[in-house]
C-alpha positions as CSV (number, residue, x, y, z in Angstrom):
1,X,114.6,115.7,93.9
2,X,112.6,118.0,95.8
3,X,110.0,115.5,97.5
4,X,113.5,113.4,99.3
5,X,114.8,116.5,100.8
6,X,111.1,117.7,101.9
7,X,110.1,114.5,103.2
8,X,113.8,113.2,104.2
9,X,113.2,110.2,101.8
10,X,116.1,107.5,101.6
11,X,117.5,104.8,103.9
12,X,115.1,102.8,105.6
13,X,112.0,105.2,104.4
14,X,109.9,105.2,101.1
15,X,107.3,107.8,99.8
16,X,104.3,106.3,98.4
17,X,101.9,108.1,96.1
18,X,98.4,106.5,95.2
19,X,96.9,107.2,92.3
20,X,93.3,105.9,91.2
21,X,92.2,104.7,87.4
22,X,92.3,108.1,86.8
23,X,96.1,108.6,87.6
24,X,94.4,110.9,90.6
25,X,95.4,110.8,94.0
26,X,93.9,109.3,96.1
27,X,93.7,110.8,99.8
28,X,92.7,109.1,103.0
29,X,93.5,105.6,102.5
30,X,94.0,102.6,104.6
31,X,97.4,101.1,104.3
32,X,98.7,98.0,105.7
33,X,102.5,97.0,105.4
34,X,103.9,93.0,105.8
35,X,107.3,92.6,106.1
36,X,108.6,88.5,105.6
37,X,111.7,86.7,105.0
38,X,111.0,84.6,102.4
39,X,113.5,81.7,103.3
40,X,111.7,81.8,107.1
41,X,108.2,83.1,106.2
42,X,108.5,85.1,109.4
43,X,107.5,88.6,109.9
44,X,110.3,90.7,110.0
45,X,109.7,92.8,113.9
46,X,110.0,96.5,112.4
47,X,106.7,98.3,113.3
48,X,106.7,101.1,110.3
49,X,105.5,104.6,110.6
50,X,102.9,105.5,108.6
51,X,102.5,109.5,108.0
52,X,99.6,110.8,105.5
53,X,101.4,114.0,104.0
54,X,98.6,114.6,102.2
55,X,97.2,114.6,98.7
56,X,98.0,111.0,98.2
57,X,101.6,111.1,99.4
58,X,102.3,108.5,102.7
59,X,105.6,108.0,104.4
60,X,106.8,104.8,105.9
61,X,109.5,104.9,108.3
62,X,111.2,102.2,110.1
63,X,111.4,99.5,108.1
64,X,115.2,97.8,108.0
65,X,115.2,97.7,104.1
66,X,118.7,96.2,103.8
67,X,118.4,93.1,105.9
68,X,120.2,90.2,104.9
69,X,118.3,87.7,102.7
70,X,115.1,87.6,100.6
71,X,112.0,89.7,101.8
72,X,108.8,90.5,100.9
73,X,107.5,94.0,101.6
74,X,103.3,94.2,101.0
75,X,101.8,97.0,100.7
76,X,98.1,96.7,100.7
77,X,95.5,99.7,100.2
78,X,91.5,100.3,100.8
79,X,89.0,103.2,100.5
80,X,85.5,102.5,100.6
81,X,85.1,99.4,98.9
82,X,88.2,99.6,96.5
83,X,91.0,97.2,97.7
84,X,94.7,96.7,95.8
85,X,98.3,96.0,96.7
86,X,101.8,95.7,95.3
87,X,104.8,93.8,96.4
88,X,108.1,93.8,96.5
89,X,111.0,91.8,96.2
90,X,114.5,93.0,98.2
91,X,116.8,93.3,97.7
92,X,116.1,92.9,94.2
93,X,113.8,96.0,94.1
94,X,116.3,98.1,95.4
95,X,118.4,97.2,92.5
96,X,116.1,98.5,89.8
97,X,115.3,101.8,90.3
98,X,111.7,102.4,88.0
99,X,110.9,106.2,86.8
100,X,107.8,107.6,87.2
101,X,105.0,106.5,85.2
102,X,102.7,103.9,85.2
103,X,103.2,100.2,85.5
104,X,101.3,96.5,84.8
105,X,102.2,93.1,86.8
């Protein structure tokens, strides 16, 4: 793929794109990131690196995404007043790779 040679996507970073209602992107967001161990409940200490590439597409580097265990990765978005999140599951989401497209919790 194009995009994981461009933006050296793979171990221990992911490329996000956010899309609006419209299936637009969606540019100059805030994003917040938690990390937990869902055994401990504590915060993993990795500080990702978030880097807006522009028209919707954010890099986050840093994160230890193969840690031993059960973790939560949150990814939580706002612009203006329009709030939503995800999570994830690892290493269970790491298993599963999902094609593009759209999805439904």
């Amino acid at each position: 793929m194009q995009d994981d040679k461009e933006y050296d996507i793979g171990k221990n970073v992911i490329g996000i794109v956010i899309h609006n209602a419209d299936d637009k992107d969606v540019k100059g967001i805030d994003l917040t990131f938690s990390y937990k161990n869902l055994e401990t409940g504590e915060n993993a200490p990795d500080t990702p690196g978030i880097d807006d590439k522009g028209n919707g597409l954010y890099s986050i580097s840093g994160l230890d995404l193969q840690k031993e265990g059960r973790w939560e990765l949150a990814i939580s978005q706002k612009k203006d007043d329009v709030e939503d999140g995800v999570s994830f599951i690892l290493p269970d989401a790491l298993k599963n790779r999902h094609p593009k497209g759209r999805y439904s919790p």
